[in-house]
C-alpha positions as CSV (number, residue, x, y, z in Angstrom):
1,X,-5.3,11.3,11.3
2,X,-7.6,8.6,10.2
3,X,-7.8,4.6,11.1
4,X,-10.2,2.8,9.3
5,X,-11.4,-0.1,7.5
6,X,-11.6,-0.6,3.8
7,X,-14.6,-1.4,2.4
8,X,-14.7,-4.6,0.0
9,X,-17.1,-4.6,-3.0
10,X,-19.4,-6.9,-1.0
11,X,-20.3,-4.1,1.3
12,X,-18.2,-5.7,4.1
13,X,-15.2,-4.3,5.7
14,X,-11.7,-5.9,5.7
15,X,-10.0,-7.1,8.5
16,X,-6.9,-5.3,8.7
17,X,-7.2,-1.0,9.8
18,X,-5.4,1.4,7.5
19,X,-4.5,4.8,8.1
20,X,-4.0,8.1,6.4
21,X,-2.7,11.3,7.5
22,X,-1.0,14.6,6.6
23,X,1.8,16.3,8.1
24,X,3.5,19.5,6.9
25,X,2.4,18.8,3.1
26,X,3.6,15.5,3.2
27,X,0.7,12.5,2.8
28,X,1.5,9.2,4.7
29,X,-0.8,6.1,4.3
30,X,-0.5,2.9,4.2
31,X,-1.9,-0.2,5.9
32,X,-1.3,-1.1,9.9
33,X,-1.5,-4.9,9.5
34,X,-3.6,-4.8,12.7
35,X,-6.7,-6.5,13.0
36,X,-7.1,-5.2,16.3
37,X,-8.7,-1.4,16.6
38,X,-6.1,-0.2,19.4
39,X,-3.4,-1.8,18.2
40,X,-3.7,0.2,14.7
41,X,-4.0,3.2,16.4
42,X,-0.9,3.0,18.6
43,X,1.2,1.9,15.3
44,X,-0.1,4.9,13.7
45,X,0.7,7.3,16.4
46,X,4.4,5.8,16.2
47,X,4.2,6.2,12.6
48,X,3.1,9.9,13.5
49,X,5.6,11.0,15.8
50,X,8.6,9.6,13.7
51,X,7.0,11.5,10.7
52,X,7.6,14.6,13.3
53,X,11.4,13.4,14.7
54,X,12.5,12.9,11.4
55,X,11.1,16.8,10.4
56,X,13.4,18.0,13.3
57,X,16.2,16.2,12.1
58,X,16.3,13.4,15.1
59,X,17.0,10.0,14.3
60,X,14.0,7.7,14.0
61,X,14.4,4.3,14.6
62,X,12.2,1.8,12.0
63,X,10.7,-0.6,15.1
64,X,7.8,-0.3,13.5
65,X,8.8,-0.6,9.8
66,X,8.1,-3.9,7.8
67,X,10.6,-6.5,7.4
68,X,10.1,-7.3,4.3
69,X,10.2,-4.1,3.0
70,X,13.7,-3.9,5.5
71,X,14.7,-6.6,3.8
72,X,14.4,-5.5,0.2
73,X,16.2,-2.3,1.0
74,X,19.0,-4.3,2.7
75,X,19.0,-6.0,-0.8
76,X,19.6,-3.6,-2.7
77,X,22.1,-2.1,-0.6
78,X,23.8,-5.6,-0.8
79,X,23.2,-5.3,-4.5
80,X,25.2,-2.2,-4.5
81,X,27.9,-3.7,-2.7
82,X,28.3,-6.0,-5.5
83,X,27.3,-9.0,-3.9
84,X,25.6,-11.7,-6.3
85,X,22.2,-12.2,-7.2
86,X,22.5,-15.9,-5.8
87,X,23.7,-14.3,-2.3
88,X,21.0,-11.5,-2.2
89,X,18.3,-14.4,-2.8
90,X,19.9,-16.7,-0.3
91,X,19.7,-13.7,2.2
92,X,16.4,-12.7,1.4
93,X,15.1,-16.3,1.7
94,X,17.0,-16.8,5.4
95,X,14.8,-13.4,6.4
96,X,12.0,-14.5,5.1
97,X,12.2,-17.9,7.1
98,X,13.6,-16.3,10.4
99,X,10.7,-14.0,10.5
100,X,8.1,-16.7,9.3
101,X,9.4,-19.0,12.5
102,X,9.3,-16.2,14.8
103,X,6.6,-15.0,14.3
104,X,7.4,-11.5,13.3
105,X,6.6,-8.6,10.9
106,X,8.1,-5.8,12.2
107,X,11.7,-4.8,12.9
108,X,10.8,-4.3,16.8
109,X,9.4,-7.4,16.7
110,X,12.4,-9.3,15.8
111,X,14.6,-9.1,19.5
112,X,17.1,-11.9,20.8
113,X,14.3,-14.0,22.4
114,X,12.2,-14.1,18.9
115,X,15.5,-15.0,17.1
116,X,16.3,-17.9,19.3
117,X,12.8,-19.3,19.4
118,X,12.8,-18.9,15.3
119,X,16.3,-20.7,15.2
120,X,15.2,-23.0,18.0
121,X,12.5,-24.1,15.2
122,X,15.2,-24.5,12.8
123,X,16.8,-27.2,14.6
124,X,16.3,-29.7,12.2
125,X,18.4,-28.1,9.4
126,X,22.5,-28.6,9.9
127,X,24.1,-26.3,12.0
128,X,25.8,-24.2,9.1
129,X,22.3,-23.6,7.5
130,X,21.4,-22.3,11.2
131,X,24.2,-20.0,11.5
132,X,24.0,-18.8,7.9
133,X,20.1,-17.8,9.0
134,X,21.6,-15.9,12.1
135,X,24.4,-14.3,10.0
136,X,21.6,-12.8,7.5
137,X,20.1,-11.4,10.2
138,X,22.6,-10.2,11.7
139,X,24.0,-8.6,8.7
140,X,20.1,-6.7,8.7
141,X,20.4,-5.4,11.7
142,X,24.2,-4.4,11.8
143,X,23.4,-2.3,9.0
144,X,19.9,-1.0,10.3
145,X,22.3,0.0,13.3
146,X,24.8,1.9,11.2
147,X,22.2,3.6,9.4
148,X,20.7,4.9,13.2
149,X,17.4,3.1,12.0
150,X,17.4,0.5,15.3
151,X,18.6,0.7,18.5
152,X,20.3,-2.8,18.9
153,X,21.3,-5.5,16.9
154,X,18.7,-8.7,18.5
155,X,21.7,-11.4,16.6
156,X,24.9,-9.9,18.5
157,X,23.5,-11.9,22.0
158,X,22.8,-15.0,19.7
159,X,25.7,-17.7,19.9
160,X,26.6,-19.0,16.4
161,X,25.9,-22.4,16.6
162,X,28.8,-24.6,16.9
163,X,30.2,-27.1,13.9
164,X,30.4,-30.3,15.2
165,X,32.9,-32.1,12.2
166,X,31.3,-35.5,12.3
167,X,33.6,-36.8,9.3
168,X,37.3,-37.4,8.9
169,X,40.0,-37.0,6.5
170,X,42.0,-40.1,5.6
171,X,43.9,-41.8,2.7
172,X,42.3,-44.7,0.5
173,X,44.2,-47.5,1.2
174,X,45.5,-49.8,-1.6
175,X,42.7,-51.7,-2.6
176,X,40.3,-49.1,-2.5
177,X,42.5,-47.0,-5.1
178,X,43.0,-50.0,-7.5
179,X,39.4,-50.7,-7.6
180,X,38.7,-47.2,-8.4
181,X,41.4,-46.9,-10.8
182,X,39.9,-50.1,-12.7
183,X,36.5,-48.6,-12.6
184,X,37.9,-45.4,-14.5
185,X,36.7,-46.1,-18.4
């Protein structure tokens, strides 16, 4: 198993530790996103011993997985479903904001108290645009759960946030309807 550093062209090394490692033939690599030497090396041992579970036929849950690369997995599962282009955009987008907010760019990292504090932050948008975030995420991690990929679902303990109708119905009255009949061309 190997952490390291790339080297740029300028001699330097970057910031962010990459690993590579075999295991029973197979090559895994990649980069940690960790800037931090011990940090890398814990993600990769993770990354090791689910490489090993998942060889023994044990479920391996994907807290350490990417969301965005989650996400475009959920996408095209959505995709197969036969949901629309528009709504696989509009669900990708609500991902991509919830885990921007919180703070977040693994699966672990997204729990119920990252979700409200990314929600929280997304108080100034209406209510429905709130709960349509939560819902995409909740959709994520309903299906990560059905696939045995996470262990809970951080959106189930998150109230939907309640739909306060500010506007009413009501009938034009008779002036109102004559002066928008005359306006009619």
């Amino acid at each position: 198993m190997r952490v390291y550093r790339k080297p740029k062209a300028d001699g330097s090394k970057s910031a962010v530790y990459q690993y590579e490692f075999r295991y029973l033939g197979a090559r895994y690599r990649g980069s940690t996103r960790c800037t931090d030497e011990t940090a890398a090396l814990a993600l990769v041992q993770k990354i090791h011993e689910d490489a090993q579970r998942k060889h023994a036929g044990l479920p391996v849950t994907d807290d350490t997985a990417l969301l965005a690369d989650v996400t475009r997995e959920y996408l095209v599962e959505l995709a197969r479903r036969g949901r629309t282009e528009t709504y696989q955009r509009a669900i990708g987008a609500a991902l991509y904001v919830v885990a921007q907010e919180a703070g977040v760019s693994t699966v672990g990292e997204l729990d119920t108290r990252a979700l409200r504090r990314a929600l929280g932050r997304l108080s100034h948008l209406a209510p429905a645009t709130i709960n349509r975030h939560r819902g995409a995420v909740h959709g994520l991690y309903r299906w990560l759960y059905r696939e045995d990929r996470v262990d809970s679902n951080p959106a189930a303990r998150v109230a939907p946030v309640e739909l306060v109708r500010t506007r009413t119905n009501r009938a034009l009255t008779d002036d109102e309807l004559r002066r928008l009949v005359s306006a009619w061309p």
